[in-house]
N, C-alpha and C positions, 0 to 999 in steps of 0.2 A: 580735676585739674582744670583752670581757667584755661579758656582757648588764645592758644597764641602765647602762653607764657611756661615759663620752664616747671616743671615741679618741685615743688616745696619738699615733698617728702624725699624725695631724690637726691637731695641734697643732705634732709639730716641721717638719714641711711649712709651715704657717704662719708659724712660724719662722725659716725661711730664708727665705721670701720678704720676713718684717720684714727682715732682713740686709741683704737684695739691697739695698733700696731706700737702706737708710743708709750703708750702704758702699762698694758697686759703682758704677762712672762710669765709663763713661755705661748709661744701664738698660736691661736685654736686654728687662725687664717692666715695665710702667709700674704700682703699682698703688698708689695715694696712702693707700687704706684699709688696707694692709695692716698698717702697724705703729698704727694707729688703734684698727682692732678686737683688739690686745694691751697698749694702753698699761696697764690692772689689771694687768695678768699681766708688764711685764716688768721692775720689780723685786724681784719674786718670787725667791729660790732657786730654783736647779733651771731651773725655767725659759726664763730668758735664756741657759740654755747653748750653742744655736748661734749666739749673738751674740756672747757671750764667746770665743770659740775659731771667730771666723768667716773668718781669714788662714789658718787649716792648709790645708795642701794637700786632705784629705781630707774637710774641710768646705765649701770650696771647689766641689771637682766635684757632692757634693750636690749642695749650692746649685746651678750650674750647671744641673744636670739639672731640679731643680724649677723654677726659672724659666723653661726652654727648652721644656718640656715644655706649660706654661701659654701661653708664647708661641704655640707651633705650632697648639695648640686653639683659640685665640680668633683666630690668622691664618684658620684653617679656617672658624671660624662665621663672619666677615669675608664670605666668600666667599661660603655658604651665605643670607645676609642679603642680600649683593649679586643673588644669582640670583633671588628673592622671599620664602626662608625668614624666617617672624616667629617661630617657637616654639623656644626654647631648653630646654635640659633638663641639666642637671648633675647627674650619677650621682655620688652620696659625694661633695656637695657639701665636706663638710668647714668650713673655713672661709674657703673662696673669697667673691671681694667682687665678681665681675664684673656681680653683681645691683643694686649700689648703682654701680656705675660705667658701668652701661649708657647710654647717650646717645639711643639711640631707643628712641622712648617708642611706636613700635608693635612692640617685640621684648618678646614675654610671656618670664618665663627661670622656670623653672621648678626650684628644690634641691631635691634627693631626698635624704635619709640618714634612719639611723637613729634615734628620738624621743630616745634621748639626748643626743647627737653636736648633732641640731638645737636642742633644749633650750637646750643649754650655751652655743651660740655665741649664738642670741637674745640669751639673758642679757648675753654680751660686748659686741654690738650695741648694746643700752640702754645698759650701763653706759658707752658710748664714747658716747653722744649720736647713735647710727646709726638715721634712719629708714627703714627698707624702703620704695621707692618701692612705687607701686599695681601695677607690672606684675611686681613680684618675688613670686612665689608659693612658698612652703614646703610641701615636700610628706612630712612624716612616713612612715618607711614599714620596718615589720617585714615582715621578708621571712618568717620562720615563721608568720606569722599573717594575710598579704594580701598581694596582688598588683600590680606595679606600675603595668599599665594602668588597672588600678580607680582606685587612688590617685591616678593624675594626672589620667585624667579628671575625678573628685571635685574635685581642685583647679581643675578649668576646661584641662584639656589638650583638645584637637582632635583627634581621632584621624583627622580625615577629611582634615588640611592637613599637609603637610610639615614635619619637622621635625628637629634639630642635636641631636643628643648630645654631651657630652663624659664622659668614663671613666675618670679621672686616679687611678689608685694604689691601682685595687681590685680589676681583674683576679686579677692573682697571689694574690688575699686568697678565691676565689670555687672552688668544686665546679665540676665540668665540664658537672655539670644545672644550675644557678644561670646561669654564664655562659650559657649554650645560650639559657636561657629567654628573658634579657634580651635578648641578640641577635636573638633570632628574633620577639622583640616590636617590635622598632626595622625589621626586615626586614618586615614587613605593613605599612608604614606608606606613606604617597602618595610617589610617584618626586619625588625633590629631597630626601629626609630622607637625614642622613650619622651615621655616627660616629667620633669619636678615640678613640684611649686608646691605653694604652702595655699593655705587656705584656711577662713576663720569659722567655728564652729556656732550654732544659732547658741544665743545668750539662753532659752530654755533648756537647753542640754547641759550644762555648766552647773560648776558649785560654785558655793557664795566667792569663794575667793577669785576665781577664776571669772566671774562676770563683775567682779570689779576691776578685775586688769581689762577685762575686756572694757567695760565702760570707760576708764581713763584715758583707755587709746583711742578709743572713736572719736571721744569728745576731743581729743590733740588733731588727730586729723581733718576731721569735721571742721576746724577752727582753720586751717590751711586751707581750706575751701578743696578737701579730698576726702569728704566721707564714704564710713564703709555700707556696703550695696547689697552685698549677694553675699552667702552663708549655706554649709552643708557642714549635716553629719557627715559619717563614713560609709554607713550605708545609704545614704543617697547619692554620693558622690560615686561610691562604687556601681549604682545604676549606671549615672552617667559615662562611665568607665565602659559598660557592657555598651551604651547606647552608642557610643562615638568608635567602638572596635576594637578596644586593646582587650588583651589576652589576661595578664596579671598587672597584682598593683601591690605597692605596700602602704602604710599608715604608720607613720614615726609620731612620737608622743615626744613631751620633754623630757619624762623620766629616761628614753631610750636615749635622748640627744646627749643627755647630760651623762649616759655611759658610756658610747660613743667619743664624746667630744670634752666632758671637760671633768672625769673624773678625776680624785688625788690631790685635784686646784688645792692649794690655800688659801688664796685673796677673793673668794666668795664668787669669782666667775661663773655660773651657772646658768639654764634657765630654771624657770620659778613658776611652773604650771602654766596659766596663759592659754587662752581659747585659741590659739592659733596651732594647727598641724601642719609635717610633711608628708607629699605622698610622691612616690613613685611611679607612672602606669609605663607597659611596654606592651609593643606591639607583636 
């Protein structure tokens, strides 16, 4: 992402999640704000492009992926809320709404991104008549110039209570000191803290089909001026798992996603292999 200006993927992420909710039936994601915080924006040229072209087959499993993706993460903090976690924390928040759509009013949720990225979406918020509840906390945060435990502490993070990450589509975006740091910031943290995130698997590990979804994507990002960076198998990644102190972890495939989340479909909603995974780790 250019410095100083909002994200591009952020937006068509966004995007298809507007789709999902107008299009797809019955909803993999429920999330009523989504095409809310883009009503300025969708008819816009350009734009509304994953809305317009939202039957291909190949916009399709997007979609797919991004909504399943979102699913799996808030099934997770679900969970994590049920054992007694109240702090929520969203890495590259983007312009996720699970902050406005929270229902309990003792889960503090905490968005982390970028001051522009955050900026921008604020902006959207207003303009769409969105009030951030009091337990939604925005947490600005350059990473060349400060620290994320600073930051969230500063915003009223607990460093001393457990707590839920989620990490949705910025891994692959991240240096392998950058990732380390974060993860190992989240692994100090009290036993019951977890995180999600997905993560893209090296194109040598892959079958042919699956490193040409990978290749399409890169080249679409790459072109947004957001290519992708860092890459792990499962077992390296579950090193890093061991290195950073969590305890267990899991590894979701699509084929699991797609039992999970979109069996029975008849309008082709799925995902569609795809070098990218979910994983789970908890402390």
């Amino acid at each position: 992402m250019e410095s100083g200006q909002a994200s591009k993927t952020a937006m068509r992420v966004a995007m298809r999640r507007a789709a999902h909710q107008m299009i797809d039936h019955p909803l993999v994601f429920e999330d009523p704000f989504a095409v809310r915080i883009l009503e300025p924006l969708l008819s816009v040229d350009g734009h509304n492009y994953e809305i317009k072209r939202s039957k291909h087959p190949v916009s399709k499993a997007f979609r797919s992926y991004m909504v399943g993706r979102s699913r799996y993460a808030e099934d997770e903090l679900a969970l994590a809320v049920q054992s007694g976690v109240r702090q929520y924390v969203v890495l590259g928040a983007g312009l996720d709404t699970f902050g406005c759509r929270n229902v309990n009013s003792d889960l503090n949720v905490f968005e982390v991104d970028f001051p522009a990225t955050q900026s921008w979406k604020r902006d959207l918020m207003s303009s769409a008549g969105i009030v951030p509840p009091e337990n939604l906390h925005f947490v600005p945060v350059d990473f060349d110039k400060s620290k994320l435990n600073v930051e969230l502490q500063a915003a009223g993070f607990d460093a001393g209570a457990p707590a839920f990450f989620s990490w949705l589509g910025v891994t692959m975006y991240l240096t392998i000191a950058g990732f380390r740091q974060t993860l190992e910031m989240i692994g100090k943290l009290p036993k019951g803290s977890a995180v999600s995130f997905d993560f893209s698997m090296p194109r040598q590990s892959l079958g042919s089909v699956e490193r040409m979804a990978l290749d399409a994507l890169a080249k679409r990002v790459a072109a947004a001026g957001e290519p992708f960076t860092l890459f792990f198998t499962e077992e390296e990644l579950a090193e890093e798992f061991k290195r950073a102190n969590f305890e267990r972890w899991e590894f979701v495939n699509a084929n699991e996603m797609n039992r999970r989340y979109f069996e029975g479909r008849t309008d082709g909603l799925k995902l569609v292999g795809g070098a990218a995974r979910l994983t789970t780790a908890w402390r």
